[in-house]
Backbone as XML, in Angstrom:
<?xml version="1.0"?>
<chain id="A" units="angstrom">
  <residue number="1" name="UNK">
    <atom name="N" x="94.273" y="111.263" z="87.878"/>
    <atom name="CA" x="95.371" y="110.980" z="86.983"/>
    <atom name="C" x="95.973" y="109.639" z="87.361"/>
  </residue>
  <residue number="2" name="UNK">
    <atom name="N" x="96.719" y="108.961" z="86.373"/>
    <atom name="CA" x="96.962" y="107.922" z="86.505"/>
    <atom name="C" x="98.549" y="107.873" z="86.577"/>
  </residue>
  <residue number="3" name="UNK">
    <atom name="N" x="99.217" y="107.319" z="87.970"/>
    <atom name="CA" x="100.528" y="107.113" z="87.811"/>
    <atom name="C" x="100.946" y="105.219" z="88.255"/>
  </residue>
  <residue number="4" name="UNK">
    <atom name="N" x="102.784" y="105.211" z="87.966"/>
    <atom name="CA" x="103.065" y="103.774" z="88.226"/>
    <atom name="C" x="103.588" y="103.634" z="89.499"/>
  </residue>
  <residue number="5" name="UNK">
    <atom name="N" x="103.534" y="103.325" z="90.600"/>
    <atom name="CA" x="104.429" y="103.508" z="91.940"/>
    <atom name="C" x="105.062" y="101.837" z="92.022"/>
  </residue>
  <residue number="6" name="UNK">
    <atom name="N" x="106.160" y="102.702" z="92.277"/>
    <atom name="CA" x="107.103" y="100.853" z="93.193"/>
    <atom name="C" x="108.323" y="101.517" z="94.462"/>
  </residue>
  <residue number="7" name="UNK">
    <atom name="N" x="108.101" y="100.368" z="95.090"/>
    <atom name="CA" x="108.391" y="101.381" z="96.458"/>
    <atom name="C" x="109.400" y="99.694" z="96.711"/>
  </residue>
  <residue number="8" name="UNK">
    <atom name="N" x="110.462" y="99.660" z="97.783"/>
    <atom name="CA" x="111.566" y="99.165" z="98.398"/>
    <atom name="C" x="110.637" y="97.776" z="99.074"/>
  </residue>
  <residue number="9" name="UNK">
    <atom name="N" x="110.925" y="96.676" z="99.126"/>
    <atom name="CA" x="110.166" y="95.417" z="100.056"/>
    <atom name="C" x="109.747" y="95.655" z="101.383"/>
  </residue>
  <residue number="10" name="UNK">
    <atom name="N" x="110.745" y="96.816" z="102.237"/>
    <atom name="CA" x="110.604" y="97.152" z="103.484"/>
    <atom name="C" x="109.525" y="97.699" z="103.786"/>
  </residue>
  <residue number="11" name="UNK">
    <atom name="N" x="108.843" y="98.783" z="102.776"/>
    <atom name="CA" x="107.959" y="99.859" z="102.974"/>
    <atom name="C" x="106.484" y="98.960" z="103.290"/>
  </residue>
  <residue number="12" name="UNK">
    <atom name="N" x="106.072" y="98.833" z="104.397"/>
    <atom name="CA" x="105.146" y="98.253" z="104.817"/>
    <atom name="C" x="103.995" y="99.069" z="104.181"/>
  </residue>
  <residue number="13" name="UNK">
    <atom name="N" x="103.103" y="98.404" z="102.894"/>
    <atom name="CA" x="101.683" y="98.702" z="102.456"/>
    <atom name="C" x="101.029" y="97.889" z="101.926"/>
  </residue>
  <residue number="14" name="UNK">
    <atom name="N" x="99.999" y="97.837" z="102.841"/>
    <atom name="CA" x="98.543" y="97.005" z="102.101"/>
    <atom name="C" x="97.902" y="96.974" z="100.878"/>
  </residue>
  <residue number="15" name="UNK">
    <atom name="N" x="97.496" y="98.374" z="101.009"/>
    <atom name="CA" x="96.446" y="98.890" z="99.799"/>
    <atom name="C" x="97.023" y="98.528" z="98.501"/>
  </residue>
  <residue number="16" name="UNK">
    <atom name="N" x="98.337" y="98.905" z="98.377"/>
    <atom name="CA" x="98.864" y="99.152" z="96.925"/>
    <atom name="C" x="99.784" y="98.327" z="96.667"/>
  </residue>
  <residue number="17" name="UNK">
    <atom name="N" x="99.820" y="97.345" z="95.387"/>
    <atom name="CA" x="100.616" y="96.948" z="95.444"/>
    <atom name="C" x="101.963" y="97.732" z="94.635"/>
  </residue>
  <residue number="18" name="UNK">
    <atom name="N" x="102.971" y="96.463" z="95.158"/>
    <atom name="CA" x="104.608" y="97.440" z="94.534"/>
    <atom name="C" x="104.242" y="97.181" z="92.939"/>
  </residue>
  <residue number="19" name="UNK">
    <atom name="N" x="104.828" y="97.866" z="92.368"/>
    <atom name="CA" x="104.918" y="98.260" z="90.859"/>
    <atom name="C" x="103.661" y="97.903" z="90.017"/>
  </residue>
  <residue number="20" name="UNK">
    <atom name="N" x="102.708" y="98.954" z="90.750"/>
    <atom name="CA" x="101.522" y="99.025" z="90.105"/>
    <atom name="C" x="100.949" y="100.162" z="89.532"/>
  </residue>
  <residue number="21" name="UNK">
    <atom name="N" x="99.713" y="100.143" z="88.803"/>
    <atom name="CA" x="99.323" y="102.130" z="88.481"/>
    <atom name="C" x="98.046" y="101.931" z="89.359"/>
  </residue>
  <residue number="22" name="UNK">
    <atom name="N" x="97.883" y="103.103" z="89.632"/>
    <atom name="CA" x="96.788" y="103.624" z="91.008"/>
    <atom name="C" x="96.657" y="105.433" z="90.055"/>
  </residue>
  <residue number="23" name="UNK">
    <atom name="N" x="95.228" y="105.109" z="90.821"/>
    <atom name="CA" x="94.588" y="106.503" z="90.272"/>
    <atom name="C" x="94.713" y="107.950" z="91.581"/>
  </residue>
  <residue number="24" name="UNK">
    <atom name="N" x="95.338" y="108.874" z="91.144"/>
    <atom name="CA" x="94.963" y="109.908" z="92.486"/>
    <atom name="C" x="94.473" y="111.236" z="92.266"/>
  </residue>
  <residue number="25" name="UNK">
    <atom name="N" x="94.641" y="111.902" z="92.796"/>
    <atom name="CA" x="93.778" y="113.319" z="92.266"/>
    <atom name="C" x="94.322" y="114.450" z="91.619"/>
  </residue>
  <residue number="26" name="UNK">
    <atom name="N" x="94.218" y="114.757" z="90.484"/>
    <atom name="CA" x="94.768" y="115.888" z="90.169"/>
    <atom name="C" x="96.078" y="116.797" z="91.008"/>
  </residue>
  <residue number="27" name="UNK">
    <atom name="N" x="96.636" y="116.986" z="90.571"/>
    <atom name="CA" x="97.569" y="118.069" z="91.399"/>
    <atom name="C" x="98.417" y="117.631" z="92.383"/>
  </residue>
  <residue number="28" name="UNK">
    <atom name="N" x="98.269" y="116.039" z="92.972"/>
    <atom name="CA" x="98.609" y="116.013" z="94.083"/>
    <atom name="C" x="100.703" y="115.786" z="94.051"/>
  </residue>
  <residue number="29" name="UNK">
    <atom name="N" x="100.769" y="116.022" z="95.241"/>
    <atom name="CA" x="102.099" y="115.885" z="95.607"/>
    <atom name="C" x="102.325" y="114.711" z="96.162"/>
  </residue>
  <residue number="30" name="UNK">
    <atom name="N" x="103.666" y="114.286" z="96.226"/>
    <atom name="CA" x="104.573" y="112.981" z="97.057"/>
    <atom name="C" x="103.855" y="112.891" z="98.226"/>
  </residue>
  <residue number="31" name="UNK">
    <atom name="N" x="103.640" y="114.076" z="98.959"/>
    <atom name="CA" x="102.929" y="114.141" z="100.040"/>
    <atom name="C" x="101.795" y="113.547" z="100.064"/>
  </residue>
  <residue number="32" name="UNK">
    <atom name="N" x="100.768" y="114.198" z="99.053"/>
    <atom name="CA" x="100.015" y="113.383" z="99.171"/>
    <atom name="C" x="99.302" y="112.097" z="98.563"/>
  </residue>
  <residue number="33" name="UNK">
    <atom name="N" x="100.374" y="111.476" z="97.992"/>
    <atom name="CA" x="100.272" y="109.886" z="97.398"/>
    <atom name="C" x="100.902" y="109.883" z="98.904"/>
  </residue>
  <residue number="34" name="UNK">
    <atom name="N" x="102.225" y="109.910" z="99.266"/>
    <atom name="CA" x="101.852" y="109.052" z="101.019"/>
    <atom name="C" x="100.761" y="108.807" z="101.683"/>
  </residue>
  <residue number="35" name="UNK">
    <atom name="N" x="99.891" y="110.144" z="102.017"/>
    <atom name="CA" x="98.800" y="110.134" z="102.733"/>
    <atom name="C" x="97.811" y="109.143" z="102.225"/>
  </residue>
  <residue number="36" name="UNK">
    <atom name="N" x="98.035" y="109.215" z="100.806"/>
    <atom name="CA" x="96.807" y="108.104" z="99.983"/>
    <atom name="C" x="97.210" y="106.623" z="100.465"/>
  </residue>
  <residue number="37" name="UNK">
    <atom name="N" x="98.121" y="106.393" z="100.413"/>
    <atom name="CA" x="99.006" y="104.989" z="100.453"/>
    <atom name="C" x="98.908" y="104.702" z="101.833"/>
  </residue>
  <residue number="38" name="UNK">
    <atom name="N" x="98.699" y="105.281" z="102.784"/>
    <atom name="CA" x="98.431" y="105.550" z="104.122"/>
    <atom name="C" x="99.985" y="105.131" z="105.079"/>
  </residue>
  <residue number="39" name="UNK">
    <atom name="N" x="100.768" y="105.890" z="104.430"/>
    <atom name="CA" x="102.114" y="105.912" z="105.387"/>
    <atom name="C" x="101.872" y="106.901" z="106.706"/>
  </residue>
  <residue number="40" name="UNK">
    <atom name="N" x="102.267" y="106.555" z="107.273"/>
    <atom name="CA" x="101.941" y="107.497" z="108.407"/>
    <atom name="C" x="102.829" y="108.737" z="108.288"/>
  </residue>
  <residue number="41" name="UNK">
    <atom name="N" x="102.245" y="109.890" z="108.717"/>
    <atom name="CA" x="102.513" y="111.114" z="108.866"/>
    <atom name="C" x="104.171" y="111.054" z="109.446"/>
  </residue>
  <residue number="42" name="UNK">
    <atom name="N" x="104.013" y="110.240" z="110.512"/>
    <atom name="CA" x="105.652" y="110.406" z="111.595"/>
    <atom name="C" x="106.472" y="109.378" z="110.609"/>
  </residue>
  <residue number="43" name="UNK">
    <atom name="N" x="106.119" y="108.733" z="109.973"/>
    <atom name="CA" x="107.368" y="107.874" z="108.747"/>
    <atom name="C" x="107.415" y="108.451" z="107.432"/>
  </residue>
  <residue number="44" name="UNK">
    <atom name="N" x="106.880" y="109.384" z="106.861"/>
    <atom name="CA" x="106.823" y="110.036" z="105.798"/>
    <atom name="C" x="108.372" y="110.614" z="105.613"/>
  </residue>
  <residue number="45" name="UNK">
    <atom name="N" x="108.742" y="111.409" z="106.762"/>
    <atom name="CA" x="110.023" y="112.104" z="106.932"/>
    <atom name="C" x="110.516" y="111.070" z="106.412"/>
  </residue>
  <residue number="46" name="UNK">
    <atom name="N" x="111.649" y="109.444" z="106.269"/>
    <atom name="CA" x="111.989" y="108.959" z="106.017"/>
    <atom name="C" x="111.910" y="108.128" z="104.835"/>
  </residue>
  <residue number="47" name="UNK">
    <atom name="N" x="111.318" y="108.623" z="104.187"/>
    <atom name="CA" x="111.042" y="108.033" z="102.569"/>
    <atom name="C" x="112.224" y="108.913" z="101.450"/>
  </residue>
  <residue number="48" name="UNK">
    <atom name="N" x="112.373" y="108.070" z="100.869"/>
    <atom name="CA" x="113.431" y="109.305" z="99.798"/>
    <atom name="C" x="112.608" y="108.629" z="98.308"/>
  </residue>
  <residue number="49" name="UNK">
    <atom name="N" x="111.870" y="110.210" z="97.893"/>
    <atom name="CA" x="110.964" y="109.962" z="96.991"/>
    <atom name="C" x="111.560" y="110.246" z="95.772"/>
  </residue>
  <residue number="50" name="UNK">
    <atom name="N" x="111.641" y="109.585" z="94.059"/>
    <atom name="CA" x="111.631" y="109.897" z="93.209"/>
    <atom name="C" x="110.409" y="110.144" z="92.089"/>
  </residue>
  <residue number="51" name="UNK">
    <atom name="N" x="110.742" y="110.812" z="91.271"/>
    <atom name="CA" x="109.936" y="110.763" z="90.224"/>
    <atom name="C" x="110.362" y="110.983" z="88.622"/>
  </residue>
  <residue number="52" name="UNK">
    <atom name="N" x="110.434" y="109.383" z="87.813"/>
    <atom name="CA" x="111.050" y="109.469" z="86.411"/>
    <atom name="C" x="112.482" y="109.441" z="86.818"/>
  </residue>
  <residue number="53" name="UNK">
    <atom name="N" x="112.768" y="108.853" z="87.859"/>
    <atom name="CA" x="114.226" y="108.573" z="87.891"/>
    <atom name="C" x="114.905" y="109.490" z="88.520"/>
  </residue>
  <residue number="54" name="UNK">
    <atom name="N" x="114.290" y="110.763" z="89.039"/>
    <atom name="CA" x="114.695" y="111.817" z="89.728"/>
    <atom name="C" x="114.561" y="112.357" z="91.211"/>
  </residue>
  <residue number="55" name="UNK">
    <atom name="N" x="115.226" y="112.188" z="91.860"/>
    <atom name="CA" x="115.250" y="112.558" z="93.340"/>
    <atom name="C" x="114.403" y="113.774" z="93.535"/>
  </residue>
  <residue number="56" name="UNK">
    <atom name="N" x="113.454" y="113.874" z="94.534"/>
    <atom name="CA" x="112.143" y="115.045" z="94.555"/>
    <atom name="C" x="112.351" y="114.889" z="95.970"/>
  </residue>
  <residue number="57" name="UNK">
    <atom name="N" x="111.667" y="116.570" z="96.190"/>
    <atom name="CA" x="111.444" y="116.869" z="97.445"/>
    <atom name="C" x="109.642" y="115.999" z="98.180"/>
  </residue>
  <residue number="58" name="UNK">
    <atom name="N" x="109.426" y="116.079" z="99.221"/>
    <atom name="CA" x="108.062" y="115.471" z="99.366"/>
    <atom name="C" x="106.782" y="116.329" z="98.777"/>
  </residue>
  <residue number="59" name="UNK">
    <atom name="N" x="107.120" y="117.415" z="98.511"/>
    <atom name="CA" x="105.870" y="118.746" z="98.112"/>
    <atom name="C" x="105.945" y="119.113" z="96.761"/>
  </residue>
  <residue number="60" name="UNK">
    <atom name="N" x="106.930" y="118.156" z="96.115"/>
    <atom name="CA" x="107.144" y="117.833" z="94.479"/>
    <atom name="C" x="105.619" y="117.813" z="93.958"/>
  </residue>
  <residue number="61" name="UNK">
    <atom name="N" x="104.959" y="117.944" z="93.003"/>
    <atom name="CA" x="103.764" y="117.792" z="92.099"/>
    <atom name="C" x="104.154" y="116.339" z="91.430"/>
  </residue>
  <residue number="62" name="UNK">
    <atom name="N" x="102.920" y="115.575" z="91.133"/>
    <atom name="CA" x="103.216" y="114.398" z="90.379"/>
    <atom name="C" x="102.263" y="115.102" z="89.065"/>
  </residue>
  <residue number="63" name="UNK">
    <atom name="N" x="102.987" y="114.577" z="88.330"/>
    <atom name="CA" x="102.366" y="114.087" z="86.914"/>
    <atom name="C" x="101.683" y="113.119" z="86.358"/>
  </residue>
  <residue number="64" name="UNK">
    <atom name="N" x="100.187" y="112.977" z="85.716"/>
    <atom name="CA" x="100.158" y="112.076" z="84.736"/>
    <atom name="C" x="101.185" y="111.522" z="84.398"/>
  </residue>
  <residue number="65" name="UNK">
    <atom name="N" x="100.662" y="110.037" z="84.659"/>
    <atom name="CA" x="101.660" y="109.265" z="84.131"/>
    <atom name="C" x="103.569" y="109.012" z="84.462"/>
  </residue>
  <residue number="66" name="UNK">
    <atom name="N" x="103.749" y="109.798" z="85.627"/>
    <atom name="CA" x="104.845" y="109.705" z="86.181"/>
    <atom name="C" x="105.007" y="108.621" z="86.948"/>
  </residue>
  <residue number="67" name="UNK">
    <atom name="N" x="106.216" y="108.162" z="86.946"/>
    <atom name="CA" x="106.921" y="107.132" z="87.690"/>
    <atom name="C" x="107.381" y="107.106" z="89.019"/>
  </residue>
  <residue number="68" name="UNK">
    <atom name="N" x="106.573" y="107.021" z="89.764"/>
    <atom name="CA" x="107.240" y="107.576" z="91.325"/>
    <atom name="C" x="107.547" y="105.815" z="92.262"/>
  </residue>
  <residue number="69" name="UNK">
    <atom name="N" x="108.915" y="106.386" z="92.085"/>
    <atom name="CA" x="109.525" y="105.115" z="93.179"/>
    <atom name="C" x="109.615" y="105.640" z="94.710"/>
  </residue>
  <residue number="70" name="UNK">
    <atom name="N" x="110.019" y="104.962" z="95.745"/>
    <atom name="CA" x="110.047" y="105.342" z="96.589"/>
    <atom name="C" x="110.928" y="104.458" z="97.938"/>
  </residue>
  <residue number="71" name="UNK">
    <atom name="N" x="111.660" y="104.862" z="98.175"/>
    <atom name="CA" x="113.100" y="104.011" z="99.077"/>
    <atom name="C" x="112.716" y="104.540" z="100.143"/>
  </residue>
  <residue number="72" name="UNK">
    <atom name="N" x="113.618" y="103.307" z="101.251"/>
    <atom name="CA" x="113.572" y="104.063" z="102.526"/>
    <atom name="C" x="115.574" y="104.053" z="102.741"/>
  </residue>
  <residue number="73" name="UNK">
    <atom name="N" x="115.951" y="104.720" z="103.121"/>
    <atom name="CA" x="117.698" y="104.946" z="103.632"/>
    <atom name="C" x="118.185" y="103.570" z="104.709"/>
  </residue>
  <residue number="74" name="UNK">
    <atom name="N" x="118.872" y="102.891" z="104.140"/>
    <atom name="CA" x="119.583" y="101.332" z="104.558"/>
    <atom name="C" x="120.763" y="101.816" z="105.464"/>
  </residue>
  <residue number="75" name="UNK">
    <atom name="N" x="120.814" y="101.333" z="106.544"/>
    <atom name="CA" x="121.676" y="101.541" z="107.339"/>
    <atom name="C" x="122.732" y="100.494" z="108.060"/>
  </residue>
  <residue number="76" name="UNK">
    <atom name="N" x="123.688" y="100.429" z="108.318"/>
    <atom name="CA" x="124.322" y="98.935" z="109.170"/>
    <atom name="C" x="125.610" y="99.247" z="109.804"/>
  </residue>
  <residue number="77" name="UNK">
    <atom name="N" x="126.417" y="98.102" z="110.257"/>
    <atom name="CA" x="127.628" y="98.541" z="110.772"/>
    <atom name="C" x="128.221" y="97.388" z="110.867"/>
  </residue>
</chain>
């Protein structure tokens, strides 16, 4: 299935670029477009994933054609 991903400048990835469509497999979850995208397992926890504009858990289902953005939490003092 075919979705659009755009993810924050910080989020260090090679493979994919930001606000592009990428093909993945049927069924899969947030989870596993990370794993595809090759975020590491121990930085996954720290992603705050949407999809279509909507805040999702990581074990969310993607859709055809869904919009999955993806932030990391900004911090300072």
């Amino acid at each position: 299935m075919r979705i659009h991903i755009e993810y924050v400048g910080t989020l260090q990835n090679v493979d994919v670029k930001n606000k592009s469509f990428i093909n993945i497999d049927e069924n899969s979850t947030i989870e596993d477009l990370l794993t595809f995208i090759k975020i590491k397992k121990m930085h996954q926890r720290f992603i705050i994933p949407f999809i279509n504009g909507e805040k999702v858990y990581i074990k969310e289902h993607i859709k055809n054609n869904d919009k999955v953005s993806l932030f990391l939490p900004v911090g300072g003092g």
